[in-house]
N, C-alpha and C positions, 0 to 999 in steps of 0.2 A: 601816291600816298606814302607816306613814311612814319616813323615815330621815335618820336624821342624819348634817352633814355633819361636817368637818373629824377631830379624832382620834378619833372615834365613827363615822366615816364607814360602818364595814364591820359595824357594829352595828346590829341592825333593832329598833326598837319597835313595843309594843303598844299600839294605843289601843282594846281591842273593851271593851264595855259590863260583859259578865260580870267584866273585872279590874277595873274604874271601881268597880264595886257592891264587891268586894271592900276594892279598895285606892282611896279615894276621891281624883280629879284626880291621879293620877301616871302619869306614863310608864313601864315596867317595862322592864327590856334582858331578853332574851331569857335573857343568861348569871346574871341574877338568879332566871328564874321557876324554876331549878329547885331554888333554895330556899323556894321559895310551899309553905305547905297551900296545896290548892286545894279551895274550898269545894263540896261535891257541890250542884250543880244540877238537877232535871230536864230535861233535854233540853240540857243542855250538857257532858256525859260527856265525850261522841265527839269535840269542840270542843277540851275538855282536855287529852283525848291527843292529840291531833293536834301540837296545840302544845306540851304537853311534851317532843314525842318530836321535834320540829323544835329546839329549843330547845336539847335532849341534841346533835342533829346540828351547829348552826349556831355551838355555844359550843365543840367538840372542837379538843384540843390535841394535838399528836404528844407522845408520850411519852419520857423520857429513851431508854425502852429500843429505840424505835422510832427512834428517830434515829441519822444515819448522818454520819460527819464526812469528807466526800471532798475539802476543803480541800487539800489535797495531793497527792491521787489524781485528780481530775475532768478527765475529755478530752470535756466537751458542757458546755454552757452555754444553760439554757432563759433566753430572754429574752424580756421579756414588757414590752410596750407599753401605758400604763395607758389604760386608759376604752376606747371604741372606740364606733361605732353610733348609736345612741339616745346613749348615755352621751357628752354632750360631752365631762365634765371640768370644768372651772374655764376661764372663757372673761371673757377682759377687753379692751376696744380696744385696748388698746398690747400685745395679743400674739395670737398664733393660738388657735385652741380646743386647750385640751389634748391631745386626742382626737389631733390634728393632728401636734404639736407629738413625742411622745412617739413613735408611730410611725417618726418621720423619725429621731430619734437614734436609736432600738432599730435599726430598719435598717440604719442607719449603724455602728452598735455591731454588731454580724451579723455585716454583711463583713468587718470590722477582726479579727474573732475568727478568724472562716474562715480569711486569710491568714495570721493563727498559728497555722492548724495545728489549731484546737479545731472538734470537730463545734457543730452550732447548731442550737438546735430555738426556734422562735419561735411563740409563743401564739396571734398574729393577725399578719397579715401584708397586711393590709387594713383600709379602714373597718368595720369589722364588731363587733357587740356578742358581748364571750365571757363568761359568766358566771364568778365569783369561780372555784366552786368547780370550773370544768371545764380555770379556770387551775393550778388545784392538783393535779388529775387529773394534767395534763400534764408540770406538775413532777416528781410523784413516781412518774409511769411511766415517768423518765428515767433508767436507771440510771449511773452514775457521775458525777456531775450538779453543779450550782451552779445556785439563781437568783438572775436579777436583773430589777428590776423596775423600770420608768423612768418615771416623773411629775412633774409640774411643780408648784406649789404657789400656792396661793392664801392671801389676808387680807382683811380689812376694814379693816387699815391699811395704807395703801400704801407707806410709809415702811418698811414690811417688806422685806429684801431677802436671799438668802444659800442656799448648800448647805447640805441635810441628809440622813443616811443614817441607816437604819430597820435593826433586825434583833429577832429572837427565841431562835432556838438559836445558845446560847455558842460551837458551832462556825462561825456566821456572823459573829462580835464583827471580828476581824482583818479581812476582807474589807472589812467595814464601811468600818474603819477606811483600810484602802489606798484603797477609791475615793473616800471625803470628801479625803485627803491630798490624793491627787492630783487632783480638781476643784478645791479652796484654791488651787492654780496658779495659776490663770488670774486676771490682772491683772483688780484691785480686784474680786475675790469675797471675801463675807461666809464666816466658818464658822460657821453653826450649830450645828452637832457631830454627835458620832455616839449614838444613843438606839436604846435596846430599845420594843417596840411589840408591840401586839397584832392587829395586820391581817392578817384571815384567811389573803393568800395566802405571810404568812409563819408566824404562829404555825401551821398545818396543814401545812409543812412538812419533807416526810423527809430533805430532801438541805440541805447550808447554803443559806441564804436572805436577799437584801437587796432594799429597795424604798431607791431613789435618787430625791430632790428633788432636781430640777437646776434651783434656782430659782424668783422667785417669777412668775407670772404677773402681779398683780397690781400690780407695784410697775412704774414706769414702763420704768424703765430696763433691768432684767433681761425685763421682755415685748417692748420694742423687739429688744431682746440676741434673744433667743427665734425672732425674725421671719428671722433673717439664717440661710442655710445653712451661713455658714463657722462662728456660733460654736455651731448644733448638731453639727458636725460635731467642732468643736473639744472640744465635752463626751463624747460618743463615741471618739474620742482617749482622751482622760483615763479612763475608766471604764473600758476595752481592757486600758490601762497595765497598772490594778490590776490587773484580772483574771489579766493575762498574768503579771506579778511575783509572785502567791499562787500560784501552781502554779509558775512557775519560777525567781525569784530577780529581784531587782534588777539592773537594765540590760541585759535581755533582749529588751524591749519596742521595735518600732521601726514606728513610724508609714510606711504606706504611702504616704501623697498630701505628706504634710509633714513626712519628715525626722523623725529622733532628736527626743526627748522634750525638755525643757528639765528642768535643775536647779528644782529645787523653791523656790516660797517659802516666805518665813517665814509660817505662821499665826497670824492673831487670836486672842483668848480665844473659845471658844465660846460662842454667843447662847443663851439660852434655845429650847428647840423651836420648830418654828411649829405649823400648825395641821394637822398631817397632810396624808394625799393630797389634790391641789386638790377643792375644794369642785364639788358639783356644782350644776347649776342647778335649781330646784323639779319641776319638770316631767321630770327625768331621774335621781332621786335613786334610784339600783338598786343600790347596793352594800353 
């Protein structure tokens, strides 16, 4: 079993023998096999199921009917810190381990909320490895709720640079959108844009849900950015903003350590995607 990184990151492949013999030299996504005949084997029934029924689990979508749109309603905010433990993250010398990095603004993001007034329920609150789906647990045992999910982003070209905001259910689209706005802020940030996605611990989401790139690791400049307290503190700020303005209106929102928000900048045309949550390193590849 192995896993892939970048926008397949949350996707698990098959490499076992019995699909090889079936389906000659291909990888199979799990959300695929459960369009396979699956060829009866002896002595690989039990195998079958196994992995059918992991596959039913691992591929499940919240459903229209199951979704809950608290966009307007929501007095908690589960925030969730990406990678954690084992799970570096996307690790580059011109910035901290992801793992690292993400914890500090979610933190920071926390208390910023607190002081508005919104309860805070935080996934991990330590180095500590939390599995996808026990992030999702958490999420949607939240009642009246919002997530937000905070990671940093990785490339193979380094010349990559810029925010990017993820979501899945239509009732997260807005959201989205208010916390890319207001990260585009912050002097000479790229806008990526705002894109739908299928990363488990949003598409498996009951209450609105976003996963926030703040940034590339990998590109010099934004990993050096990355290294400094004030400018995570500063992306934590801006994400607050949003949050604070989708539940209560524009110029609401007022920074504890640094004074009133600033007028917005103008934004770029949006970049093409990048490559999903940072990449993870071989040897930690669990999501």
């Amino acid at each position: 079993m192995a896993f892939k990184s970048g926008h397949g990151k949350n996707k698990r492949f098959l490499r076992n023998r019995w699909i090889e013999f079936a389906v000659p030299r291909r990888k199979i996504c799990l959300s695929q096999m459960i369009r396979l005949s699956v060829v009866h084997m002896p002595g690989y029934s039990y195998i079958g199921f196994l992995l059918v029924a992991l596959a039913l689990a691992s591929c499940q979508t919240v459903s229209k009917e199951q979704r809950k749109n608290t966009s307007r309603t929501f007095n908690t905010v589960v925030v969730d810190a990406g990678h954690g433990g084992k799970d570096s993250g996307a690790y580059r010398r011109s910035g901290p381990p992801e793992k690292i990095a993400t914890l500090d603004v979610a933190t920071r993001l926390s208390q910023k909320l607190r002081e508005s007034q919104f309860k805070v329920v935080m996934t991990r609150t330590n180095d500590t490895f939390i599995p996808l789906d026990t992030r999702v647990d958490i999420e949607n045992a939240t009642p009246k709720s919002v997530f937000v999910s905070i990671h940093f982003n990785d490339s193979r070209r380094r010349g990559i640079k810029g925010f990017e905001t993820y979501y899945h259910s239509p009732y997260a689209a807005e959201l989205a959108q208010r916390v890319q706005d207001k990260l585009c802020t912050i002097s000479g940030s790229v806008n990526r844009g705002v894109h739908t996605a299928n990363f488990r611990v949003i598409r498996k989401a009951t209450y609105p849900a976003i996963l926030v790139e703040c940034g590339y690791l990998s590109n010099r400049a934004e990993g050096y950015e990355a290294r400094s307290k004030e400018y995570r503190d500063r992306l934590a700020d801006k994400i607050a903003e949003a949050i604070v303005e989708e539940r209560f209106g524009a110029g609401v929102y007022r920074a504890a350590s640094t004074g009133s928000v600033g007028s917005p900048a103008p934004n770029p045309s949006p970049a093409p995607p990048g490559e999903g949550p940072g990449s993870v390193p071989q040897s930690s590849r669990n999501n």
